[in-house]
MARVEXSE-588856 format. One record per residue: residue in one letter; chain; y, x, z of N, C-alpha, C in turn. Coordinates in steps of 0.001 Angstrom, whole numbers, plus 500000, padded with zeros to 6 digits. Layout:
BEGIN
{"A", "A", {Y, X, Z}, {Y, X, Z}, {Y, X, Z}}
...
***
This chain:
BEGIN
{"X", "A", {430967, 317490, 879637}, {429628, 317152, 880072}, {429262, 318028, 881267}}
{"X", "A", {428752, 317645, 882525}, {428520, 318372, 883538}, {427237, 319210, 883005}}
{"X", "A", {427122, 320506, 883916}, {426035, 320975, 883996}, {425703, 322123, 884834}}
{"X", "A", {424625, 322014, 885097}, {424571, 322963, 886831}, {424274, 324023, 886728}}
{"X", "A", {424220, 325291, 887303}, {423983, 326391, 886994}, {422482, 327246, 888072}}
{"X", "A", {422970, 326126, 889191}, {422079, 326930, 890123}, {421595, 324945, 891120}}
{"X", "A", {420170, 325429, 891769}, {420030, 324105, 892427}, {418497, 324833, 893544}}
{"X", "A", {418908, 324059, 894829}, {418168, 324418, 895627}, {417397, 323334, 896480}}
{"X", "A", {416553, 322607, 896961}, {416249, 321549, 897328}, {416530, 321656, 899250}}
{"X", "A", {416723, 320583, 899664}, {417098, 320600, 901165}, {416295, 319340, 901417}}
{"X", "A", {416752, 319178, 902886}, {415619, 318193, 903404}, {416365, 316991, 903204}}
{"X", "A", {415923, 315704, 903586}, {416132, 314308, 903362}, {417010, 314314, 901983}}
{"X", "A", {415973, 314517, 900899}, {416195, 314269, 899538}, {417623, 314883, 899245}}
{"X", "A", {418367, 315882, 899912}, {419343, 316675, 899437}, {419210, 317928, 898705}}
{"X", "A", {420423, 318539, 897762}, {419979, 319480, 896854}, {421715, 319953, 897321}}
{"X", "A", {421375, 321219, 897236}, {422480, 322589, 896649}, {422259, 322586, 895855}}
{"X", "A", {423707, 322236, 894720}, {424113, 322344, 893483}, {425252, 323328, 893123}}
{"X", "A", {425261, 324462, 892195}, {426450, 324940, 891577}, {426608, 324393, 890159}}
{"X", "A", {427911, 324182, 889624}, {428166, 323572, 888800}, {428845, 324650, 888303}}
{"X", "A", {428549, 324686, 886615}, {428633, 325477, 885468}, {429882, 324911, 884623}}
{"X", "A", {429509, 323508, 884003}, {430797, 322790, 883546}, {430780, 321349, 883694}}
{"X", "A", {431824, 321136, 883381}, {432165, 319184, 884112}, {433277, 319778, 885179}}
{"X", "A", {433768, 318086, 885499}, {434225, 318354, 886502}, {434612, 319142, 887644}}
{"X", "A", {433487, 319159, 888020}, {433810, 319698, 889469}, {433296, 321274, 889073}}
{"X", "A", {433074, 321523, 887663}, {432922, 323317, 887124}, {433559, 324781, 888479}}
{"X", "A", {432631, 325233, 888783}, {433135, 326323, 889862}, {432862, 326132, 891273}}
{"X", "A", {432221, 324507, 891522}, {432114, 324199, 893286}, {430799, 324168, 893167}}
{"X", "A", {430644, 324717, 894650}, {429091, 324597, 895070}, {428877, 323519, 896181}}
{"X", "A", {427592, 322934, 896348}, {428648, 321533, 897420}, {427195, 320681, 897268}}
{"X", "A", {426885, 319924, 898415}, {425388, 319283, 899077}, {425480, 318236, 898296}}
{"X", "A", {424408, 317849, 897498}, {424316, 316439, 896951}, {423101, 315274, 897580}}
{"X", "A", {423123, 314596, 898096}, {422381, 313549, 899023}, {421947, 312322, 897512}}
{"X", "A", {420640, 312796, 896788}, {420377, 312090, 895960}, {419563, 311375, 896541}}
{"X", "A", {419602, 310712, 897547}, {418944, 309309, 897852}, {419117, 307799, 898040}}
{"X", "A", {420788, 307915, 897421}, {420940, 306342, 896392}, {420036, 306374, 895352}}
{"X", "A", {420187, 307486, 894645}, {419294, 306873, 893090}, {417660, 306997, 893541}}
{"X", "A", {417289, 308448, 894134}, {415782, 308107, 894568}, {415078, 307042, 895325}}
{"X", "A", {416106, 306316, 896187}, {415656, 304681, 896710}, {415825, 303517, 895867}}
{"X", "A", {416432, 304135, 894404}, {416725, 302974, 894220}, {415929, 302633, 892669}}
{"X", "A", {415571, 303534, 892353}, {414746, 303529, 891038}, {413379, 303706, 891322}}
{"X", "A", {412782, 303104, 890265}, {411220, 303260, 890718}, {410623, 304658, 889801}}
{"X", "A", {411166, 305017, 889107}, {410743, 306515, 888673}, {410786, 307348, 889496}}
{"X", "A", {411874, 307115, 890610}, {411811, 308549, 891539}, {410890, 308130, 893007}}
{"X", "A", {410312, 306900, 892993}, {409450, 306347, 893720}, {408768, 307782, 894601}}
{"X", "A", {407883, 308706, 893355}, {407231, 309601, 894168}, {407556, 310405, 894685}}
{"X", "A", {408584, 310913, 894917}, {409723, 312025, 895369}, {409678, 311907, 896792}}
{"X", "A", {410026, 310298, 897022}, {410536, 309635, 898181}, {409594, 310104, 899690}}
{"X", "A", {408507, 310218, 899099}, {407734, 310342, 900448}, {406567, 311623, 900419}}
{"X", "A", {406972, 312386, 899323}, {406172, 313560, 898948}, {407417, 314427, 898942}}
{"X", "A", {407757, 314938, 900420}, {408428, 316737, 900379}, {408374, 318117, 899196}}
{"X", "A", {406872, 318167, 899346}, {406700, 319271, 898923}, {406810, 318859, 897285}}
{"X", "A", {406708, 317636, 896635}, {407145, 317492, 895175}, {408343, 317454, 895073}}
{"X", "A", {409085, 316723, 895901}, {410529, 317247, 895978}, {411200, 318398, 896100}}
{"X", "A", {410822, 319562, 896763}, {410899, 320528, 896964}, {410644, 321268, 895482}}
{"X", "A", {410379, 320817, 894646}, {409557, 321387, 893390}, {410876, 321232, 892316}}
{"X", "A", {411462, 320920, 893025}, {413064, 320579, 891603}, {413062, 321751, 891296}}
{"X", "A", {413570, 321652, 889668}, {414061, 322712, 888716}, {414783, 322368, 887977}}
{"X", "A", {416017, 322867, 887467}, {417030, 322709, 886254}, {416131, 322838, 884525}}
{"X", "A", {416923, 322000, 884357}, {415288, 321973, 882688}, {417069, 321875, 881451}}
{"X", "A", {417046, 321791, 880629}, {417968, 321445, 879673}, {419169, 321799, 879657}}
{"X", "A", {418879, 323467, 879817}, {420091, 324363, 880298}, {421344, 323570, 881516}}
{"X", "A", {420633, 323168, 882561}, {421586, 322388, 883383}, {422217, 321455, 883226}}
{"X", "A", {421499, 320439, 882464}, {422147, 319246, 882320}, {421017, 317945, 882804}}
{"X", "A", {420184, 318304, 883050}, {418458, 317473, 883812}, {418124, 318460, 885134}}
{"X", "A", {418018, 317691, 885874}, {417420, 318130, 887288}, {416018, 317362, 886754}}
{"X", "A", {414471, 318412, 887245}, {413226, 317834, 886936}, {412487, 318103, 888208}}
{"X", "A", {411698, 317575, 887732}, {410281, 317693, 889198}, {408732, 317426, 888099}}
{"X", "A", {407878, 318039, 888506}, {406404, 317657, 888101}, {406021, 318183, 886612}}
{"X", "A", {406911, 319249, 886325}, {406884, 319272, 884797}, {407459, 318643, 883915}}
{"X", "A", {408523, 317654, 884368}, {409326, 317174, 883856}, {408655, 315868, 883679}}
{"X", "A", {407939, 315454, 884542}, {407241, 313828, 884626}, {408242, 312915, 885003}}
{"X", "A", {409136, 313519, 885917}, {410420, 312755, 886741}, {411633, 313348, 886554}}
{"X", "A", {412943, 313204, 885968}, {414089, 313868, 885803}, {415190, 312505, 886120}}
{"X", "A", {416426, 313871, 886281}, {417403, 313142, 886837}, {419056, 313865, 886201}}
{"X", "A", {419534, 312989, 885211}, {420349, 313763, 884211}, {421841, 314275, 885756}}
{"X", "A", {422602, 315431, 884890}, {423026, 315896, 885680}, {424840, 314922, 885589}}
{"X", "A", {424630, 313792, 884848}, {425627, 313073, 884855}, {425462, 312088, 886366}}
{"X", "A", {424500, 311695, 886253}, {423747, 310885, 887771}, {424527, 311749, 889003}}
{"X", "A", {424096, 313170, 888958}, {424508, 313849, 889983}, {425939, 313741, 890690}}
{"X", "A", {426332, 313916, 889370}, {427760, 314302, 889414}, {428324, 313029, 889901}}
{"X", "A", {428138, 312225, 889324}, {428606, 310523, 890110}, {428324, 310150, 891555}}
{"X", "A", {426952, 311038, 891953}, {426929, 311041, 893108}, {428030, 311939, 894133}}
{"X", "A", {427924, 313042, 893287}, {428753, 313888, 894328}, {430558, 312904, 894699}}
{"X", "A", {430757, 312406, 893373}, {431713, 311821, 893627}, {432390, 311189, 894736}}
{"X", "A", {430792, 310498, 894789}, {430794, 308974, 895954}, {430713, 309404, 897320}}
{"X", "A", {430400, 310935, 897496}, {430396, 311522, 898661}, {431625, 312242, 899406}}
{"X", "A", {431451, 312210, 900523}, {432818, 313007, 901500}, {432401, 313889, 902466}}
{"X", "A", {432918, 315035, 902469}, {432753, 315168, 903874}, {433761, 315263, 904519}}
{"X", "A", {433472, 315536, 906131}, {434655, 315682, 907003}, {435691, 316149, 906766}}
{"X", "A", {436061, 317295, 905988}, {437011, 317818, 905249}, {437848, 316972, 904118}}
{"X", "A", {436818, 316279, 903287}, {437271, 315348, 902575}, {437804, 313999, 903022}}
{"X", "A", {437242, 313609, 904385}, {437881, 312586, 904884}, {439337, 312642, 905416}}
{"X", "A", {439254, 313710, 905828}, {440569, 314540, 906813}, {441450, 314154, 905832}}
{"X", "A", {441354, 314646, 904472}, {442163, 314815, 903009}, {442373, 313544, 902474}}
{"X", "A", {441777, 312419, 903034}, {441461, 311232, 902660}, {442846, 310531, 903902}}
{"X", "A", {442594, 310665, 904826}, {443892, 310137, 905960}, {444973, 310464, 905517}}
{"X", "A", {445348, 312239, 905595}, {446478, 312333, 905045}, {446793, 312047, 903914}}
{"X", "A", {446397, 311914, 902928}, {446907, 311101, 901381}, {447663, 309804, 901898}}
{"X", "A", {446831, 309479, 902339}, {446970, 307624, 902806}, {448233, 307496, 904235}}
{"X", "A", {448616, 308979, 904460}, {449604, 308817, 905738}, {448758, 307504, 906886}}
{"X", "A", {447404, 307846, 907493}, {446970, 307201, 908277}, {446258, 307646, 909552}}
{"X", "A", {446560, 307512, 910632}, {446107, 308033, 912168}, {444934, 307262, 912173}}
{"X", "A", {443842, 308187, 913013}, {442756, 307705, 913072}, {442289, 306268, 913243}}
{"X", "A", {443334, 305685, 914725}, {443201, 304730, 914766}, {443549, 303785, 913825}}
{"X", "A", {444851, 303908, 912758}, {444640, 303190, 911776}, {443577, 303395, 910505}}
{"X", "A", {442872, 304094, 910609}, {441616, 304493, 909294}, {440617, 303559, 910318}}
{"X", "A", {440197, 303574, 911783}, {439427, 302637, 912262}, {439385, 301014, 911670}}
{"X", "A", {440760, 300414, 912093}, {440937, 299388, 912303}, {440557, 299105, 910578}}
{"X", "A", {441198, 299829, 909367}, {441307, 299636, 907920}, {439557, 299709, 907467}}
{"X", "A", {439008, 300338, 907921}, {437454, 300773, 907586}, {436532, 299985, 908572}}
{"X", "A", {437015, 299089, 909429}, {435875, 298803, 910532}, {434980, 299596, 911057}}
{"X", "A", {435807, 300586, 911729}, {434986, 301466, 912265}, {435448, 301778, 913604}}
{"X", "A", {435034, 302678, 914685}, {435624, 302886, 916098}, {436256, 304303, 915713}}
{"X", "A", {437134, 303831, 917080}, {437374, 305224, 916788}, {437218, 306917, 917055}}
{"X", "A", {435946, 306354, 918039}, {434800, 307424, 918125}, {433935, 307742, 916643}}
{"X", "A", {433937, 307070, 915950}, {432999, 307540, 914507}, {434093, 307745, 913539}}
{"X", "A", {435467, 307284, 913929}, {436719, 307956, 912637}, {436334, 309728, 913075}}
{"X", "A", {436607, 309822, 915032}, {437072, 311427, 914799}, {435748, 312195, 914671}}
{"X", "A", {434303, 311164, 914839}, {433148, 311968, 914157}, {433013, 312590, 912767}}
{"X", "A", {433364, 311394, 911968}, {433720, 311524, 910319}, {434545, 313185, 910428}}
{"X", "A", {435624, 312640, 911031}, {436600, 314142, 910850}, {436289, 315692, 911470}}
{"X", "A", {435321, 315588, 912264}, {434834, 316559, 912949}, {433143, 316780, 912404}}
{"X", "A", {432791, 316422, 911159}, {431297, 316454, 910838}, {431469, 317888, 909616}}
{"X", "A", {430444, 318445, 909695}, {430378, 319793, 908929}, {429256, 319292, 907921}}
{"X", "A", {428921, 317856, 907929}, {427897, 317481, 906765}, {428582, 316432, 905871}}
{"X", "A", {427623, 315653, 905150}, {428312, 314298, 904543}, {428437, 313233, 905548}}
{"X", "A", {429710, 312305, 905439}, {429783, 311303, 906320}, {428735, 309999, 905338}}
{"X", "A", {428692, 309039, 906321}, {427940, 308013, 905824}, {428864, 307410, 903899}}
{"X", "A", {427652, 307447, 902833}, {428052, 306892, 901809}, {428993, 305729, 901730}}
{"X", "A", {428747, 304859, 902491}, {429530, 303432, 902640}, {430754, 303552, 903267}}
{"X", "A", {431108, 304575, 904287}, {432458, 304950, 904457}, {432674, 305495, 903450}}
{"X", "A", {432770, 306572, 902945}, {432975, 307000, 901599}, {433586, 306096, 900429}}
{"X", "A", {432476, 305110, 899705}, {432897, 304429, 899150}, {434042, 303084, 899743}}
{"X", "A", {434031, 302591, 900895}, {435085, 302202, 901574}, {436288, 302666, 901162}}
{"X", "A", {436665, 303800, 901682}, {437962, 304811, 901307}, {438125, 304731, 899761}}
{"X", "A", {437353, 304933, 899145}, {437794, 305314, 897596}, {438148, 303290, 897446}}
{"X", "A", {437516, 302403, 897587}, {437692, 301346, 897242}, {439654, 300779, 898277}}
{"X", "A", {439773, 302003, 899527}, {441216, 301360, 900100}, {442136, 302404, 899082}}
{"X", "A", {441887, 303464, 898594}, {442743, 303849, 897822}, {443124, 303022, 896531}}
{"X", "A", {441617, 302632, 895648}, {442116, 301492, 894772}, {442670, 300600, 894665}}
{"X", "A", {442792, 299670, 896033}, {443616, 298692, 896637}, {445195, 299546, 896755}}
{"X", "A", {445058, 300206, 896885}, {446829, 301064, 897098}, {447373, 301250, 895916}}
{"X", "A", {446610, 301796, 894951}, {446909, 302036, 893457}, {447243, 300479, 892293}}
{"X", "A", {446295, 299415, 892999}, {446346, 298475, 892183}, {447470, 297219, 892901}}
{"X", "A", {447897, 297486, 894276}, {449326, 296627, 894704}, {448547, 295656, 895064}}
{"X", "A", {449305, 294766, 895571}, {448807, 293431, 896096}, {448534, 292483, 895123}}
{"X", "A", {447459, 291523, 895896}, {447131, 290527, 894513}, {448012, 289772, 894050}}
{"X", "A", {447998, 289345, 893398}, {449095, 288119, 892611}, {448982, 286961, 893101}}
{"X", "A", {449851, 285847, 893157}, {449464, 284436, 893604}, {449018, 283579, 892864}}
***
């Protein structure tokens, strides 16, 4: 079961997270929770109120991220699925070489140029979610072989 140890709020609905146990137990690492805050209507008020956002606290010995007194929470399994879905430049880099692929072929495979492949690879933040999930969805395609007839 994940659970966080330490959490700090950042701007455009991002949080510094250290993780206690789960997975990714021992990494510290940016989480961009604004799939689930755009996408649920509980976290509705978050969205456009900073300073309530700014108000996060760990509640349930690190396993609930809260806000408002615990009016709005966000279990730390959510998180962790997010962090998943995320990359950064480093992780993309790690993402080519697995796949034995030159930029220009990660362009052409991802529909992307190849001015925003060597951005991806040269970014010190998260790259866009949808590249992200892209990649994890061309690795599944690699793992699962070609379709059948």
């Amino acid at each position: 079961m994940p659970r966080l140890v330490g959490i700090r709020p950042l701007e455009r609905l991002c949080v510094s997270v250290a993780w206690a146990e789960g997975s990714r137990r021992g990494r510290s690492e940016i989480i961009d929770l604004s799939p689930l805050i755009g996408q649920f209507r509980i976290y509705a008020p978050l969205r456009d109120d900073p300073a309530l956002f700014a108000g996060v606290v760990l509640a349930d010995d690190g396993e609930t991220l809260e806000w408002d007194g615990g009016r709005i929470d966000m279990p730390a399994t959510s998180v962790e699925r997010l962090a998943e879905e995320q990359m950064t430049g480093a992780d993309f880099e790690a993402f080519l070489r697995r796949n034995n692929l030159t930029r220009h072929a990660a362009a052409a495979e991802l529909g992307r140029s190849l001015r925003a492949i060597q951005g991806y690879v040269a970014s010190q933040s998260l790259i866009p979610r949808v590249v992200a999930l892209a990649c994890r969805g061309f690795e599944a395609g690699k793992r699962a072989g070609p379709p059948s007839p």
